[in-house]
N, C-alpha and C positions, 0 to 999 in steps of 0.2 A: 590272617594275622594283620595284614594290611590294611584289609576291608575295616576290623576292628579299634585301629586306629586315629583312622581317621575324622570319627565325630569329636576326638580331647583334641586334636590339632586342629581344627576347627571350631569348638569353643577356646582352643587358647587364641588362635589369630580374632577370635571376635572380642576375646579381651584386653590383646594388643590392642586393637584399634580403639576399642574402648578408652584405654589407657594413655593413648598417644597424642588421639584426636579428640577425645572427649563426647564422643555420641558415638553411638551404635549405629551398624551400619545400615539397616534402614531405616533407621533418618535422614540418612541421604538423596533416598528419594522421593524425598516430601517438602525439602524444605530447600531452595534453590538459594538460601545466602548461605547452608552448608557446601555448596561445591565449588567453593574459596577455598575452601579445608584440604580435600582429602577429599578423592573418587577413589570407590569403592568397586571390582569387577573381578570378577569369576573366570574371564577371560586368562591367557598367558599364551605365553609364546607366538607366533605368526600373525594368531588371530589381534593380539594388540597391534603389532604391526599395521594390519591393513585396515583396523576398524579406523575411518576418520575423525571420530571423536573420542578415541583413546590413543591415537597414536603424536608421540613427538619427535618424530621423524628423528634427527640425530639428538634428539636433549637428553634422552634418558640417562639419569647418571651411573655410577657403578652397582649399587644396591640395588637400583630399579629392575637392570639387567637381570642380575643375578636372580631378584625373585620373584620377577615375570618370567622368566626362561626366556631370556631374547637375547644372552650375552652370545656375541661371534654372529646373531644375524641382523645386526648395523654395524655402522664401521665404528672405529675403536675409540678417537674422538670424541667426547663429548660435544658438542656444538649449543650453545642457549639461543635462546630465539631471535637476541640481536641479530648474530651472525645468519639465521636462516632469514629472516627479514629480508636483511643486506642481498642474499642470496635468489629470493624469490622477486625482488623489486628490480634488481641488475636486467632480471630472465624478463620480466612482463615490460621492463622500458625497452625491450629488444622486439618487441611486437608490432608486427607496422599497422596495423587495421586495428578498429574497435573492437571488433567482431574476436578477431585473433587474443587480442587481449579475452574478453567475453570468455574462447577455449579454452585459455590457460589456466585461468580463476577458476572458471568450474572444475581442472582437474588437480586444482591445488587441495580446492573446498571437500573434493572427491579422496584426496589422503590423508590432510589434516585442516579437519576443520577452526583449531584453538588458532593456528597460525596464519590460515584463512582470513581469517576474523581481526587479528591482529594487525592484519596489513592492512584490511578495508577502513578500519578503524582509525589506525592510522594516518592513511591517505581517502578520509571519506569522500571528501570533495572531488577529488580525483576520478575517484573510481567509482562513485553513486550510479551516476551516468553511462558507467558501463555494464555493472549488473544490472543495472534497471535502465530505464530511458535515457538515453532513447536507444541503447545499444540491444536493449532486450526485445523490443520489437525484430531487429534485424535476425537474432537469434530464432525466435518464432519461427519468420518465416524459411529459416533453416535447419529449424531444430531436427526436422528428420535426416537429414544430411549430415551432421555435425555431433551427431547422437555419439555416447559415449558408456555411460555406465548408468544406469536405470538409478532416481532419486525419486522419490515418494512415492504413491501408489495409484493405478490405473483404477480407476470403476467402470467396467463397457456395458451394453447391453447384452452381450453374451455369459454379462455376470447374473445375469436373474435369478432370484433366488440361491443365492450363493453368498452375498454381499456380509451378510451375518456373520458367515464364518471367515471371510476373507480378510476383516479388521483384526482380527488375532493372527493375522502373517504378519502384522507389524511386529517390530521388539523392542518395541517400549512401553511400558504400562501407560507411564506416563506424559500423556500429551494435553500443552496449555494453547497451544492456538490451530490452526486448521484454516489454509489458503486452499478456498476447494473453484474450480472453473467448468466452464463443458465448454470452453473455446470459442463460442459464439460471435460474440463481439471484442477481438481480442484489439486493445487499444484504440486505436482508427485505423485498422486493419483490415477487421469484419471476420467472417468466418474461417478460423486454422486449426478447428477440430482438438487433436489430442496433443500437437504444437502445442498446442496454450502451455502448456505443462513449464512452461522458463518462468511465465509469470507469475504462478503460484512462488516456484522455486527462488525468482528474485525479490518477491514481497517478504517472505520468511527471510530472508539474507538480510532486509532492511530489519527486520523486529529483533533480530538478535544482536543486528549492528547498532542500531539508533534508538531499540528501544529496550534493550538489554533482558530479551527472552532468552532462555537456556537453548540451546543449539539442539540439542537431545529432546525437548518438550514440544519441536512443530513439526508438524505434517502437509506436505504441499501434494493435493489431488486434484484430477481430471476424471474427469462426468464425461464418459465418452459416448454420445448419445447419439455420434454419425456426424457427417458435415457433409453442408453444402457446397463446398468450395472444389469445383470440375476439376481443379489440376491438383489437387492432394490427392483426389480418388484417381486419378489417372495416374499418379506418379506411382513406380512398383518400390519405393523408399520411403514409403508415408506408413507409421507403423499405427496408426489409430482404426480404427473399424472402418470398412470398406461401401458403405451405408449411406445414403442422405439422411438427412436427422430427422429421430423422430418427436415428433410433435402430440399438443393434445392430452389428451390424459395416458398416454402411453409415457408421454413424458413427464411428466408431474410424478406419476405412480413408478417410474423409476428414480427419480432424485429420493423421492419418500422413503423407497426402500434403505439408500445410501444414508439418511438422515437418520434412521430408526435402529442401522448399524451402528453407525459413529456415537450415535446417542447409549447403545446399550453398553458399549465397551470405555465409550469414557465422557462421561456424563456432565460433566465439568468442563469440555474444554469451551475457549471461544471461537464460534464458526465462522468466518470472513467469505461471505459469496463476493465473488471476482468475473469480470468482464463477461458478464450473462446476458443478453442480449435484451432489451425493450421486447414485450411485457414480460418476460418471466423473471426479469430481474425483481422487479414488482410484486408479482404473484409469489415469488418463494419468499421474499422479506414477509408479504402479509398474512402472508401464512405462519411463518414459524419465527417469528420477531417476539411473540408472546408465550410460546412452547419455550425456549432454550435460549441460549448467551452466543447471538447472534449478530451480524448487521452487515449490510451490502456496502462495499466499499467504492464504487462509483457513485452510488447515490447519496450517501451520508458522511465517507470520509472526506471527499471531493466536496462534497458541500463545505464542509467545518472549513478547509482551508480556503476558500473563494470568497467565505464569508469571513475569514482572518482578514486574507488581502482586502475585502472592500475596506472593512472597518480599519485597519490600518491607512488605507489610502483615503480614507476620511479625515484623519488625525495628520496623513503628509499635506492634505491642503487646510491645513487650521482647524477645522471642524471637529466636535466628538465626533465616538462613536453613538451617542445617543440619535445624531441627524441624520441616520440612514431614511429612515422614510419621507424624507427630502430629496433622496438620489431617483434620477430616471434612467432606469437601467434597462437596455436591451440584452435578451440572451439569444444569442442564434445556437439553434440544437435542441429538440423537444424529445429527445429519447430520455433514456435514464436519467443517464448525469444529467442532461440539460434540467429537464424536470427537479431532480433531486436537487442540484446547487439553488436552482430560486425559489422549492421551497423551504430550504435552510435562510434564504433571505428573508421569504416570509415570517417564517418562525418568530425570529430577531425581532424583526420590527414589533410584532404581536407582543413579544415577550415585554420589549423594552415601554412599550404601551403606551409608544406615541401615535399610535394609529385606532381607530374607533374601533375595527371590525379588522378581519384576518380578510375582506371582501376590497377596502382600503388599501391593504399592502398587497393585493393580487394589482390593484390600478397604478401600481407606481413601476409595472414591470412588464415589456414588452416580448412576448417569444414568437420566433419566426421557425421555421422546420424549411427542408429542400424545397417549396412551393412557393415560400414568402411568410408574412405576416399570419397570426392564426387571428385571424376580424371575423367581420360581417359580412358575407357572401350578396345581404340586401342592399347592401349599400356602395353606391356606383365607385367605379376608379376609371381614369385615366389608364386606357390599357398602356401606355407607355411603362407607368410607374409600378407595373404588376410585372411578376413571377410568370414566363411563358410558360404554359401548361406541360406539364411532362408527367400526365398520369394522374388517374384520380387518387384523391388523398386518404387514405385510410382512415375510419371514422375514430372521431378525437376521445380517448377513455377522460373518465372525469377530471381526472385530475391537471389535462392538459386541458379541460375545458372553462376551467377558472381563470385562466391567460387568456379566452378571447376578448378582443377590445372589440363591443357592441356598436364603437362611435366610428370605427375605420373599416376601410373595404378593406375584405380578404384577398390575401398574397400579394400583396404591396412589398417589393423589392427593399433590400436593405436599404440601400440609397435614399428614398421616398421614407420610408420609416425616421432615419436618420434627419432630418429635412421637415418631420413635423412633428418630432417626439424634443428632440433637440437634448438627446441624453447625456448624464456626465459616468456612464460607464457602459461598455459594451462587452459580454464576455461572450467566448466560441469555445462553442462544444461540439463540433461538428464530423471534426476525422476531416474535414477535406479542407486543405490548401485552398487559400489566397478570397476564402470568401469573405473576410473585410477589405473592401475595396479603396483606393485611393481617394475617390472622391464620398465615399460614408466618410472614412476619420478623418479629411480635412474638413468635411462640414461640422462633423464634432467638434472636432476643434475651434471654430469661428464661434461657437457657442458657449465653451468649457476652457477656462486658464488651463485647468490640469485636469484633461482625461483620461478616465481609466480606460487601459486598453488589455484586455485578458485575452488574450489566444490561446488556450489551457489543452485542446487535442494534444494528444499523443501519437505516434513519436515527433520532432521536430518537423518532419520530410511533411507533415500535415495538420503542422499548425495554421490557423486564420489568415495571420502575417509573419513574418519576422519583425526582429528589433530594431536592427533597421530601418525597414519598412513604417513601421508606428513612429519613431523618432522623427523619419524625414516628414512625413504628411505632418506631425503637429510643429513642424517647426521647435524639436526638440523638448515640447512641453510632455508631453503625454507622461504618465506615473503606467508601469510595463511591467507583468506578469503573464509568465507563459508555462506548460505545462512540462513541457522539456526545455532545460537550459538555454539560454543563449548567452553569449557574451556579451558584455557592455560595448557601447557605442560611442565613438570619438564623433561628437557634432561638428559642423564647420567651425564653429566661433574656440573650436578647444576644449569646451565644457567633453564631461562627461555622461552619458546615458546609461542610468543606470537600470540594469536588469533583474528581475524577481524570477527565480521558481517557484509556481502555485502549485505546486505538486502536493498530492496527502502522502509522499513520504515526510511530510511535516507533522502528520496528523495521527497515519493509523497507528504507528508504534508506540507512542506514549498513549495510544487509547487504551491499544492490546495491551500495553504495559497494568495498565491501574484497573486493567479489568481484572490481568490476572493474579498482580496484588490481593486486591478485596475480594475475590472470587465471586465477582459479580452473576448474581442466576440471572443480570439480565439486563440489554444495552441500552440504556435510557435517551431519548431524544435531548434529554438536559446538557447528558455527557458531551454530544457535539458540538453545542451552544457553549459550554464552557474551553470546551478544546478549542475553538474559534475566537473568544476572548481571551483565553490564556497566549495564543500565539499571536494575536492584534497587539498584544502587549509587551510585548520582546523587544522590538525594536528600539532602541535610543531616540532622542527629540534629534538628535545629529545626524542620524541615519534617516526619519522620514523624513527629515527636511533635503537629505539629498536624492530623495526618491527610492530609499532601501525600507522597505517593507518587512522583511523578517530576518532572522539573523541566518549568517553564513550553513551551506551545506554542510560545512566543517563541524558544526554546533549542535549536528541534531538529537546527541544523545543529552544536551542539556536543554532541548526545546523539548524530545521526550519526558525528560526527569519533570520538567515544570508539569508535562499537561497526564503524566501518568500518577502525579499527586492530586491535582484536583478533580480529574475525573476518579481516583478512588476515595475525596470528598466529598465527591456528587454520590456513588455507590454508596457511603456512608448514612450521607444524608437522607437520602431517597430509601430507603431499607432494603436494598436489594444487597449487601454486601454481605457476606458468610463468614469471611476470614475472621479470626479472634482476634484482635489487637489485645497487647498485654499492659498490664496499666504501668503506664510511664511513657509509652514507646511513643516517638516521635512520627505522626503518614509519615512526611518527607524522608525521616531516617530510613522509615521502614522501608520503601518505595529506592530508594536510594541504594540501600544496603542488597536488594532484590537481583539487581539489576546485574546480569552475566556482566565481568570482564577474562577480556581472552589471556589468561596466564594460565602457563604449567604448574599443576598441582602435584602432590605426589598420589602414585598409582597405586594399592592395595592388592593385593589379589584376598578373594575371601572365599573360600569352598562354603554352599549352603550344605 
């Protein structure tokens, strides 16, 4: 009798909702400006309680109770989110370490995610820094310590052949982004194995904070492929496979299989490879950059924003951005990123076609690696001004072989570089502290009014310099972008030193955003180029005159909204975009309207 009832109470609650909300209830998982409306779940009792993205911890009001089944297991109170706000900000200002804050957030994000969201949102400036850089670093390397309740999904190599079915232990059909790692190169870290897994976890927390992805639409994974790091395998706390990593086509032919999974179960999303180490970072982009809606976020997000900051710090010293191929720029760091940032440089110049040959804008750009300068081995140096030997140098892939300067001996020390390049920008990619030295950027400086000075490693503990540091050698001139925050700097004379984050938490979320607008099949080299001029263009004539480069961390869901409209103008233009736009609608509305905000809706229960 019961059994029989239940499909009319069932179509009536679907024509409630019909009726109340206005769509049915799967349209709600299709279309992410319905879940303003009305969330829709099958869920009741306990289990809304402890699911993070359906629970509102005290808000539920009387109705909700009663027909979720949850009345008598929260307290009696209703409480709205002010008051939990109030509540959760009292608790994390009582935290004395980053780190400790770091704990708290994750286990806030870990019950309610809408109110999670709300706070960071809130206080982004504040708390950027702590989910991400540089507090996530520190997290890393404690993550197996500090471990709490399992968030996104492991891949090992113990999963072989398995992997296929493994992506349907998710529960959600629907996923629009994918922060996937295997740990390797985690920040300027180096190898932390299945650690990694914060990073993933904090890059998704920025696309839903800054670039307004649905909290329920990302997936943060680890490639756990072994690791070389002696004290993670020796520690009996290190929860990642027990293994040096494997390399080679063992390892290619397991990322493939992870790819071939993700690909069958959801076909659409976008894939973000994260801190993969020099060359495989390379080899998986060139591989599957033309397969699927993909893109390496050290090498092309990080590019987009370094080429923001140049081109903006073209425009704080009077200049267009058309005069880049006027800049002599040193880059110390030949791995990914390093690589990937200059040729986003390149790009530019190419694009903007002030330059003959793409062979031209490789000449106007010096890279140096742990050895020194990448020159001519034929041509003699003053051993003084050279890089002491510490091991032969791994032979240069092509693409790092477009940077040798034919006219300069090989591993000529930064110092010597600096002293006959006479550059007006230096940027460090390096992972390791203090390799601009005092006497490089005062030479810069005797040569450049206003030089740029980028320290861009991550976490702060191993940036190039500090802000400090840059300020005092140029005698307070230098224009300062670094990759983890610093604070501004008091000069002797009173002035103030102002500081830039180059961080591509400028960059990926409004990329991820306009990808997943347009449902791009696919991530066009245009996109970053324009996401690079869309944020060179944010700042006020008042702000790069006092050396402020892009708008406040506080900003970035409207640094997002800007650059996830034009990269889904580029997707448009370019034909790779899928979504229907309906005639009338506005990108920017659309894109706009797209965009998660963290408010309580009302909860549904629906029996299928």
């Amino acid at each position: 009798m019961l059994l029989s009832r239940r499909a009319p109470l069932a179509s009536l609650a679907n024509r409630l909702i019909v009726r109340r909300y206005g769509v049915p209830p799967a349209a709600f998982s299709s279309d992410p400006r319905l879940d303003k409306t009305v969330q829709v779940t099958n869920s009741r009792g306990v289990n809304i309680i402890h699911d993070p993205l359906l629970s509102k911890g005290t808000a539920f009001n009387m109705a909700e109770r009663e027909r979720l089944s949850i009345r008598g297991l929260v307290p009696p109170r209703c409480q709205e989110m002010d008051k939990q706000l109030l509540r959760v900000k009292r608790n994390l200002d009582d935290c004395r370490t980053p780190l400790a804050k770091f704990v708290f957030l994750t286990a806030l994000q870990d019950r309610n995610e809408t109110l999670f969201y709300k706070l960071l949102i809130t206080h982004l400036e504040e708390l950027a820094g702590i989910i991400y850089t540089p507090t996530v670093g520190l997290a890393c390397l404690r993550s197996h310590s500090i471990y709490r309740r399992s968030r996104g999904m492991y891949f090992s190599t113990q999963d072989r052949g398995a992997m296929s079915a493994m992506v349907y232990n998710w529960p959600h059909d629907e996923v629009d982004v994918i922060v996937v790692t295997d740990g390797s190169r985690v920040l300027g870290l180096g190898d932390l194995g299945a650690n990694g897994m914060q990073i993933p976890i904090g890059k998704l927390s920025l696309y839903v904070a800054a670039g307004g992805i649905r909290p329920r639409a990302v997936l943060p994974v680890v490639l756990d492929a072994g690791t070389n790091n002696q004290s993670l395998l020796n520690d009996p706390l290190y929860m990642g496979m027990g293994h040096p990593r494997i390399e080679g086509e063992e390892y290619y032919s397991f990322v493939d299989e992870w790819v071939t999974a993700v690909k069958s179960r959801w076909p659409n999303a976008l894939i973000q490879f994260e801190d993969f180490k020099y060359p495989h970072a390379y080899n998986l982009l060139n591989k599957y950059r033309d397969q699927m809606t993909c893109f390496n976020d050290d090498i092309q997000s990080t590019s987009a924003i370094t080429l923001a900051g140049l081109l903006a710090g073209l425009k704080a010293r009077g200049l267009k951005q058309e005069d880049l191929n006027q800049e002599r720029i040193i880059c110390c760091g030949s791995g990914s990123a390093g690589v990937g940032v200059v040729e986003g440089i390149v790009d530019c110049m190419v694009a903007q076609g002030r330059v003959k040959s793409r062979h031209e804008a490789y000449s106007r750009i010096w890279m140096l690696d742990q050895h020194g300068l990448l020159g001519n081995p034929d041509v003699a140096a003053d051993a003084a001004h050279t890089v002491p030997s510490n091991g032969k140098r791994a032979p240069l892939d092509e693409l790092q072989r477009c940077y040798v300067k034919q006219d300069l001996p090989d591993r000529l020390n930064l110092e010597e570089v600096v002293a006959r390049v006479k550059p007006t920008a230096i940027l460090g990619l390096t992972g390791v502290r203090g390799v601009f030295s005092e006497q490089a950027i005062r030479t810069m400086a005797q040569h450049t009014e206003k030089p740029l000075v980028f320290p861009l490693s991550n976490p702060d503990t191993h940036a190039e310099c500090t802000a400090e540091e840059a300020f005092k050698w140029t005698d307070g001139r230098a224009i300062f972008a670094s990759g983890s925050p610093f604070a501004d700097v008091t000069l002797p004379d009173g002035r103030i030193g102002r500081t830039n984050q180059c961080n591509n938490s400028y960059s990926f979320p409004g990329l991820g955003l306009g990808i997943t607008v347009s449902r791009a099949n696919r991530v066009t080299p245009s996109m970053f180029l324009e996401t690079a001029r869309t944020i060179a263009d944010m700042a006020s004539p008042a702000q790069l005159k006092d050396g402020i480069l892009f708008p406040g961390v506080a900003n970035l869901r409207d640094v997002s909204l800007a650059v996830g409209t034009r990269v889904c103008e580029v997707a448009y233009e370019e034909g790779v975009a899928t979504a229907k736009l309906k005639e009338g609608e506005m990108l920017s509305e659309v894109v706009k309207n797209s965009m998660f905000t963290p408010e309580y809706v009302p909860l549904v229960h629906y029996t299928k």
